[in-house]
C-alpha positions as CSV (number, residue, x, y, z in Angstrom):
1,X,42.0,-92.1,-9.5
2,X,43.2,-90.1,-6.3
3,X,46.1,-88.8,-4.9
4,X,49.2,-90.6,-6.5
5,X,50.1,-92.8,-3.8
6,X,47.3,-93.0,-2.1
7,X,45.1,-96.3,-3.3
8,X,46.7,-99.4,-4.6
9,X,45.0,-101.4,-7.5
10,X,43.7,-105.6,-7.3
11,X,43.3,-107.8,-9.6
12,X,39.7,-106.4,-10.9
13,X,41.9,-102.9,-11.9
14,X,39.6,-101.2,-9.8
15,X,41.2,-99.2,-6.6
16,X,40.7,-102.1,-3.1
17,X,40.8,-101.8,0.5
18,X,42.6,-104.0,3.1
19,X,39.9,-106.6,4.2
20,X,42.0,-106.9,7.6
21,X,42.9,-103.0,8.1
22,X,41.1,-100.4,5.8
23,X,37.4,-101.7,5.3
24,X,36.9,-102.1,9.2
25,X,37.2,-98.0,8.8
26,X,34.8,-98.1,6.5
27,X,30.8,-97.4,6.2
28,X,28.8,-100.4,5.3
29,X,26.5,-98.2,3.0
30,X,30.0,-96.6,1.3
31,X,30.9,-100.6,0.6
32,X,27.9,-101.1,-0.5
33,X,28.2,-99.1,-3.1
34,X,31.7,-98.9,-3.7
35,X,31.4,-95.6,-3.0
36,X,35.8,-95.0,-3.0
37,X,35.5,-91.7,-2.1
38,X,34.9,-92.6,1.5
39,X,37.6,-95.6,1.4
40,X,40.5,-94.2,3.4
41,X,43.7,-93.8,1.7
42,X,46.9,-96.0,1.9
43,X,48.2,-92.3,3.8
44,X,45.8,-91.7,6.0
45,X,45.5,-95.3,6.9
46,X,49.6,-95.1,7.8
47,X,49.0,-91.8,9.4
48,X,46.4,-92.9,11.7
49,X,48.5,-95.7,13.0
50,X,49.6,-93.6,16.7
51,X,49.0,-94.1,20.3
52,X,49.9,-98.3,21.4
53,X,49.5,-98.5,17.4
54,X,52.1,-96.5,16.7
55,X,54.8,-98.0,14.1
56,X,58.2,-99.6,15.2
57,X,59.1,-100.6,11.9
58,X,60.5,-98.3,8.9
59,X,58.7,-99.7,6.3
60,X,58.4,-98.8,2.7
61,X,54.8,-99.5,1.6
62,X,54.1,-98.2,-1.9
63,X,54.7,-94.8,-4.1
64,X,57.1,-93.3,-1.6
65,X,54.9,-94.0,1.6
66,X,56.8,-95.0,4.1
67,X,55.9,-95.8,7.9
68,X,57.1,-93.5,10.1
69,X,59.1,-95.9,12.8
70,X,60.9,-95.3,15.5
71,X,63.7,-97.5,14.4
72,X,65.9,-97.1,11.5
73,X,64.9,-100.9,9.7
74,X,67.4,-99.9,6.9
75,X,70.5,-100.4,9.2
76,X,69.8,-104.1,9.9
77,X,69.0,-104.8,6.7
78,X,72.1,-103.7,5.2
79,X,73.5,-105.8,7.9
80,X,71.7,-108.7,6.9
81,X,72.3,-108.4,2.7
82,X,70.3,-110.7,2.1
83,X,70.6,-112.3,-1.5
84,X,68.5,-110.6,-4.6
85,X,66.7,-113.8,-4.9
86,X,65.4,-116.0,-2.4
87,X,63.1,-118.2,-4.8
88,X,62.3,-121.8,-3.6
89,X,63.3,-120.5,0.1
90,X,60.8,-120.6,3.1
91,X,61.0,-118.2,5.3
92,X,59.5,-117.8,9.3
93,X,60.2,-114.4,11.2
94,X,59.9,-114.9,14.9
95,X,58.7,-112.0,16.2
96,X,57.9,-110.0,12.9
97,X,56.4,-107.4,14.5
98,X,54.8,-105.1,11.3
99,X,56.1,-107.3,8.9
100,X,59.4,-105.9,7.4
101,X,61.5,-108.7,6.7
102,X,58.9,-110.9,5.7
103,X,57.8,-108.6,2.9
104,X,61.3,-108.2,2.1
105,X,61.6,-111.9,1.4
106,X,58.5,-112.2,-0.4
107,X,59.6,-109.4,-2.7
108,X,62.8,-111.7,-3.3
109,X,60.6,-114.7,-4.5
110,X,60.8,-116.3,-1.5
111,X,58.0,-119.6,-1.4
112,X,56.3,-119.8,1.9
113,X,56.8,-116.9,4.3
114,X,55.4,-116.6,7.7
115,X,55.7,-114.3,10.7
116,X,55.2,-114.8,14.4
117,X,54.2,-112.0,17.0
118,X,51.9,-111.8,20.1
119,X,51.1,-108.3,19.5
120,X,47.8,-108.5,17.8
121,X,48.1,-104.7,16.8
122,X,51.5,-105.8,14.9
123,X,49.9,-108.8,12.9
124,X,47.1,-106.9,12.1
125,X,49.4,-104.1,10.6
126,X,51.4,-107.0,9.2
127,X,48.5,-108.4,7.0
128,X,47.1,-105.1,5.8
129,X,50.0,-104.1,4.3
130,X,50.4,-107.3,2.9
131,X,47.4,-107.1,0.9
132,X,48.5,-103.5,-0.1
133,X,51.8,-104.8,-1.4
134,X,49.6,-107.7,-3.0
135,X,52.0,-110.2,-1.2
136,X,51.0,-113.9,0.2
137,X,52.4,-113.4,3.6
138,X,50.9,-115.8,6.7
139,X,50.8,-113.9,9.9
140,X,49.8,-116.0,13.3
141,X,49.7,-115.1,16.9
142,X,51.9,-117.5,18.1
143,X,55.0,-117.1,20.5
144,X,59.0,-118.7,20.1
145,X,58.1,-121.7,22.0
146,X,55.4,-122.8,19.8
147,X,57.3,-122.2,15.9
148,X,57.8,-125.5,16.0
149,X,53.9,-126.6,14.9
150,X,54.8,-124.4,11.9
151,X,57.6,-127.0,10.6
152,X,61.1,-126.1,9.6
153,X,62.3,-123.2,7.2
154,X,64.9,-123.0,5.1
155,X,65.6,-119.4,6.6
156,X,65.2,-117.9,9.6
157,X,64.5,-114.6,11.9
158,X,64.8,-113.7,15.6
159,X,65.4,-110.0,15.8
160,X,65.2,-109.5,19.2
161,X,63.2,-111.6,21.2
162,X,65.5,-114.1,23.1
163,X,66.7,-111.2,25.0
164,X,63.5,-110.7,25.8
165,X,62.3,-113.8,27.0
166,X,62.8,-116.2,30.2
167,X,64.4,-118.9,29.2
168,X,67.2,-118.6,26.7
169,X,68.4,-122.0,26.0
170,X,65.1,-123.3,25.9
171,X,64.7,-121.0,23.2
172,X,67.8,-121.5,21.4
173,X,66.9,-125.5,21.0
174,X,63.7,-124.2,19.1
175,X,65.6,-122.3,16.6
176,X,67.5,-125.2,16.4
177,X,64.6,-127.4,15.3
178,X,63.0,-124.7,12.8
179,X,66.3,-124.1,11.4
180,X,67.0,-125.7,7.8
181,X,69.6,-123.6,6.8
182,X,70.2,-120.2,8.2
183,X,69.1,-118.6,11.3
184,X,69.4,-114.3,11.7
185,X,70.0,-114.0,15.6
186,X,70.1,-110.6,17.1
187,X,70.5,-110.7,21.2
188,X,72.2,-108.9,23.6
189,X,75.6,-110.5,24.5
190,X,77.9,-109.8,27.2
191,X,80.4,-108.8,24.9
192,X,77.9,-105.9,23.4
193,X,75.6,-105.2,25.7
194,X,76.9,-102.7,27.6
195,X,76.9,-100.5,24.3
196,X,73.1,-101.0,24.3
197,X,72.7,-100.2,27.5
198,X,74.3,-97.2,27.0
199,X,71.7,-96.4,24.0
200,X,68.7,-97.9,25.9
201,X,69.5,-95.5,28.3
202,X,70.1,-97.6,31.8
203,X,72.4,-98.2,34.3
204,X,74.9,-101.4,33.0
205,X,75.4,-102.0,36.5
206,X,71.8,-103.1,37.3
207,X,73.1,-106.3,35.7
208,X,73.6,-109.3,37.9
209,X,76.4,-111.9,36.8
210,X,76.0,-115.3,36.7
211,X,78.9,-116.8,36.3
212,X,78.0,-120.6,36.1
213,X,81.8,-122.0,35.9
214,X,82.9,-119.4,38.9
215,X,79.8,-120.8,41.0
216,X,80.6,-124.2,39.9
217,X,84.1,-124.8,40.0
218,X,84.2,-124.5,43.7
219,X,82.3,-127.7,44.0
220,X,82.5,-131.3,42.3
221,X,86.3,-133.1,41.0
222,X,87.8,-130.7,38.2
223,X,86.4,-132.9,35.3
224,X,83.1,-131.9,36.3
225,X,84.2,-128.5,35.5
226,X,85.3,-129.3,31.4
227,X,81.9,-129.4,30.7
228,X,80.6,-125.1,31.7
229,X,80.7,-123.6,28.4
230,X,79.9,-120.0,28.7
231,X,78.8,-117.0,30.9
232,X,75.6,-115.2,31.2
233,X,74.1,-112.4,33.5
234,X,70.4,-111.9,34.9
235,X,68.7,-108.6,33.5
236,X,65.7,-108.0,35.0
237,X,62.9,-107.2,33.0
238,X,59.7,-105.0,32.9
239,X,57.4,-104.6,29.7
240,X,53.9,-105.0,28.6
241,X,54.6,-108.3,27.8
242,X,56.6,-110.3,30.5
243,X,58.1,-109.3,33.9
244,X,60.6,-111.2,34.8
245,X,64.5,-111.9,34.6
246,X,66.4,-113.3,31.1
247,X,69.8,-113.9,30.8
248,X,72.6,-112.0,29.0
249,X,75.0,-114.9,26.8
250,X,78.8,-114.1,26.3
251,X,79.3,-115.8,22.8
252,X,80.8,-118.8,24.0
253,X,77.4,-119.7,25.4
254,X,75.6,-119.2,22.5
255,X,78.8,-121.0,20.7
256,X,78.1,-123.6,23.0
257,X,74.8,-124.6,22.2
258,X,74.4,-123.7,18.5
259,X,78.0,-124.6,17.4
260,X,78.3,-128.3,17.3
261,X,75.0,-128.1,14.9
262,X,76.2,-124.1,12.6
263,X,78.5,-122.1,12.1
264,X,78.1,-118.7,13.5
265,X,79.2,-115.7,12.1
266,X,79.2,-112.4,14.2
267,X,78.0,-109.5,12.0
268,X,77.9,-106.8,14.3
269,X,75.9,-104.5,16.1
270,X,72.6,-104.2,15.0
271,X,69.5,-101.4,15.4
272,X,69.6,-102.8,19.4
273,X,72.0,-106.0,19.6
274,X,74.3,-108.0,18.4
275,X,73.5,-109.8,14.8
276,X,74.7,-113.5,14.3
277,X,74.1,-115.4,11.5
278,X,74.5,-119.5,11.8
279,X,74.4,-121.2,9.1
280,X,73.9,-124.9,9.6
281,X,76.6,-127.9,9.1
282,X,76.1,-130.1,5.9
């Protein structure tokens, strides 16, 4: 056996690779024969994870490996405290980038657990370190808008992503619909965001309000005007995968769209945003 830490054992009791990560690194004539001397260690797999592959995710992996991200993973999930045992639960993670909370479900007994991305760098981290960890994980390159094909989930994670996206109502109706029970929501709010501006490291003024009911209530009678429920701004947005402008919520927005259907809870601020948890009416 090598290095302790360094190989993780299947079901034979003989040392495997990742099918999805590890064995691509390999040399067909060291598979072959077996030759695990050539096989790259769990380590040196982790460690050669840099460049656009680098690792966003803290993630413990196995023997005191951990991934070395650039956010600190272990300060949401404290704020999430999720329960020691998630058995009979399903579980979808919208936007799971590497795979952190879905292998922390899945090492709760959670049933089925999938994770969304569009990153195909992330998903394919995702699934080999679900096969080191030895856990039945389904990872699909799929976007918010199309979780519904995936059914509905008794639990369920956007870390994230709405604030990252175009159209935020739109959005918020999908986790409606995927939503059996309890929906994790972390997005920028008015309320917060300035805070996260702060640590993103940008001007809060480049925001531009929207204020729907100010906008609206000089036109139409005033019972018209009963029905604006909420406030967002327009924050423009440049990254590698949209450009364009999403809107920044004040709670009674999101209050106004999610709260006839759960209750929301407002846990705080988060690694980046504001963390919500709604847990559906019975």
């Amino acid at each position: 056996m090598s290095e302790e830490g360094n190989e993780w054992w299947g079901a034979s009791g003989q040392p495997q690779a990742s099918k999805s990560g590890l064995n691509r690194r390999l040399d067909p004539a060291a598979r072959d024969t077996t030759a695990l001397s050539a096989q790259p260690s769990i380590k040196e797999w982790v460690e050669s994870q840099t460049g656009p592959n680098y690792w966003y995710q803290t993630i413990p992996v196995k023997d005191g490996i951990v991934t070395p991200g650039t956010v600190d993973s272990t300060q949401r999930l404290r704020l999430l405290a999720l329960p020691d045992d998630l058995s009979g639960k399903s579980v979808l993670d919208v936007g799971c980038n590497s795979g952190l909370l879905c292998f922390e479900c899945k090492k709760r007994n959670a049933g089925r657990v999938a994770g969304i991305d569009l990153q195909r760098n992330r998903l394919e981290q995702a699934r080999t370190l679900a096969e080191i960890m030895n856990l039945d994980i389904e990872f699909r390159e799929l976007d918010l808008f199309q979780a519904l094909e995936l059914g509905q989930f008794g639990l369920v994670f956007c870390i994230a992503v709405v604030t990252e996206i175009t159209d935020l109502i739109r959005a918020l109706e999908v986790l409606k619909g995927v939503t059996g029970e309890t929906l994790y929501l972390e997005l920028a709010t008015i309320e917060t965001f300035p805070r996260a501006w702060r640590v993103l490291g940008i001007n809060v003024n480049a925001l531009l309000e929207l204020n729907i009911s100010a906008i609206l209530s000089r036109f139409g009678p005033r019972q018209f005007r009963s029905y604006i429920g909420g406030t967002a701004k327009l924050r423009r947005i440049q990254s590698k995968l949209m450009s364009g402008w999403s809107l920044i919520p004040d709670r009674q927005f999101l209050t106004s769209i999610m709260g006839e259907q759960f209750e929301i809870r407002d846990l705080g601020m988060s690694s980046r945003y504001n963390l919500f948890r709604l847990t559906r009416e019975k």
